[in-house]
C-alpha positions in Angstrom: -6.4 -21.1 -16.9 -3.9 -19.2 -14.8 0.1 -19.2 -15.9 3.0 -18.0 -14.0 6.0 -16.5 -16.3 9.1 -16.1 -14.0 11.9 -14.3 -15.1 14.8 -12.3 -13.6 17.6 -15.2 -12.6 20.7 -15.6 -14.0 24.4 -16.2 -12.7 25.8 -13.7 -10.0 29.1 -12.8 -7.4 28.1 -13.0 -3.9 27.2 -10.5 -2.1 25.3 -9.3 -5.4 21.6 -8.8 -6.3 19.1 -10.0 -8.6 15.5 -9.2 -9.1 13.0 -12.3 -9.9 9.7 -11.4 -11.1 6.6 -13.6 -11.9 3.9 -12.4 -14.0 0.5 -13.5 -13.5 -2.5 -14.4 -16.4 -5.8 -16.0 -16.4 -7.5 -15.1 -13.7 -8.1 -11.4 -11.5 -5.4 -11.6 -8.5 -6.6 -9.8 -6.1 -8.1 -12.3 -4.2 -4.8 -14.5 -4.9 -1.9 -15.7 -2.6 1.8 -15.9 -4.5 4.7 -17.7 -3.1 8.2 -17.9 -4.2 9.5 -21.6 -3.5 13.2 -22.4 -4.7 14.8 -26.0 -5.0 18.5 -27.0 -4.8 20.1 -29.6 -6.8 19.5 -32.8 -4.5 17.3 -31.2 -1.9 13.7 -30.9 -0.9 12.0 -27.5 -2.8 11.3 -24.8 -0.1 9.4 -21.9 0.9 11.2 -18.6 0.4 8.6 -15.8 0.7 4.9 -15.2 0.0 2.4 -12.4 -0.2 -0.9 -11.8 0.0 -2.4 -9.9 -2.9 -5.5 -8.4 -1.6 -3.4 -6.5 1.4 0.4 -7.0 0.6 0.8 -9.1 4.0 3.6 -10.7 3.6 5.8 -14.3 4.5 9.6 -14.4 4.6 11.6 -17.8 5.4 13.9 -17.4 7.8 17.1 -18.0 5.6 16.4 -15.2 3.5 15.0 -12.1 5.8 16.5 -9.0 5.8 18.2 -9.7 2.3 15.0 -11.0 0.1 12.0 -8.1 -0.2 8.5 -10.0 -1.6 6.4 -7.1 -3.6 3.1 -7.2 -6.2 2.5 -5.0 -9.0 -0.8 -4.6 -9.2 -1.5 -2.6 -12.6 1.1 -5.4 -14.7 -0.2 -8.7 -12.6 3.8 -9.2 -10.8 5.1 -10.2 -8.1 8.7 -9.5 -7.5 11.6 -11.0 -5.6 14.0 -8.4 -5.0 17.3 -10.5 -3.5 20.4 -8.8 -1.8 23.3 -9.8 -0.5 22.8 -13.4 -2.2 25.4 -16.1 -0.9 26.0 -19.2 -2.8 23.7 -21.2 -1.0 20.9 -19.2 -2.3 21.8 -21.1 -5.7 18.7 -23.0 -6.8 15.8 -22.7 -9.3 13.2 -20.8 -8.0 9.5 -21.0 -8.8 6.5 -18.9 -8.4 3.3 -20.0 -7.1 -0.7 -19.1 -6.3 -3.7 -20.1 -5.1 -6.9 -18.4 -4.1 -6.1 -16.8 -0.8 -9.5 -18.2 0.4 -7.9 -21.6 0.6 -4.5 -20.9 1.4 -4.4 -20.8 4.9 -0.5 -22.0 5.1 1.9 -20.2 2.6 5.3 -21.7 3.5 3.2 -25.1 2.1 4.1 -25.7 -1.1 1.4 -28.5 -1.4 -1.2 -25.8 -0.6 -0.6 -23.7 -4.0 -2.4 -25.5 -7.4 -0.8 -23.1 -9.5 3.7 -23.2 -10.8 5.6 -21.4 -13.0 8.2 -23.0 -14.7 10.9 -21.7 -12.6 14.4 -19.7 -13.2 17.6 -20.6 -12.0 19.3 -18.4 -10.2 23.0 -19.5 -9.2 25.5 -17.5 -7.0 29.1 -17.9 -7.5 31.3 -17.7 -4.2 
C-alpha cells in the first residue's frame, strides 16, 4: 500500500518561503510520477507541479514558475516543493500525489494520479 506524508506548510508574509515535502512508502519509486496539486477554499483543486522520478523531468503550472522549484530525494523517498516569493493567492492546502509513471501520461490531471496524501495548508498573509 503506498502513503504520502506531506509536511512543510504553515502560515507565512508574502514575499516569503516555505518548503513542502512529501515522503513516499510502500512501494519502490523509481518508476513513479509525483505531483503537487493545491485547492483553495471554494475552488476547483489544481495542478501546481510534477516530476518524474525515474529522470527528474519535470511540470510547472503556469501561476507558479519561476518562484516554485519541484525536486526528489531519492535515498529518503521525497519529493519537495521549494516555494519563493509566495503571494497570498498561493494560500490553499496542498496535496501530494503518484502514480506509476507507465500510466501517467498527463500530470497536470489530477484524475490521472490513484495515490493522495492528506494534504498541508499553507496560507500566505498579504
Amino acid at each position: 500500500q503506498v502513503q504520502l506524508v506531506e509536511s512543510g506548510g504553515g502560515l507565512v508574509q508574502a514575499g516569503g518561503s516555505l518548503r513542502l515535502s512529501c515522503v513516499a512508502s510502500g512501494r519502490t519509486f523509481s518508476s513513479y510520477g509525483m505531483g503537487w496539486f493545491r485547492q483553495a477554499p471554494g475552488k476547483e483543486r489544481e495542478f501546481v507541479s510534477g516530476i518524474r522520478w525515474s529522470d527528474g523531468r519535470t511540470y510547472y503550472a503556469d501561476s507558479v514558475k519561476g518562484r516554485f522549484i519541484i525536486s526528489r530525494d531519492n535515498a529518503k523517498n521525497t519529493v519537495h516543493l521549494q516555494m519563493n516569493s509566495l503571494k497570498p493567492e498561493d494560500t490553499a492546502v496542498y496535496y501530494c500525489a503518484a502514480r506509476g509513471s507507465r500510466y501517467l501520461s498527463d500530470y497536470l490531471n489530477q484524475y490521472e494520479y490513484n495515490y493522495w496524501g492528506q494534504g498541508t495548508q499553507v496560507t500566505v498573509s498579504s
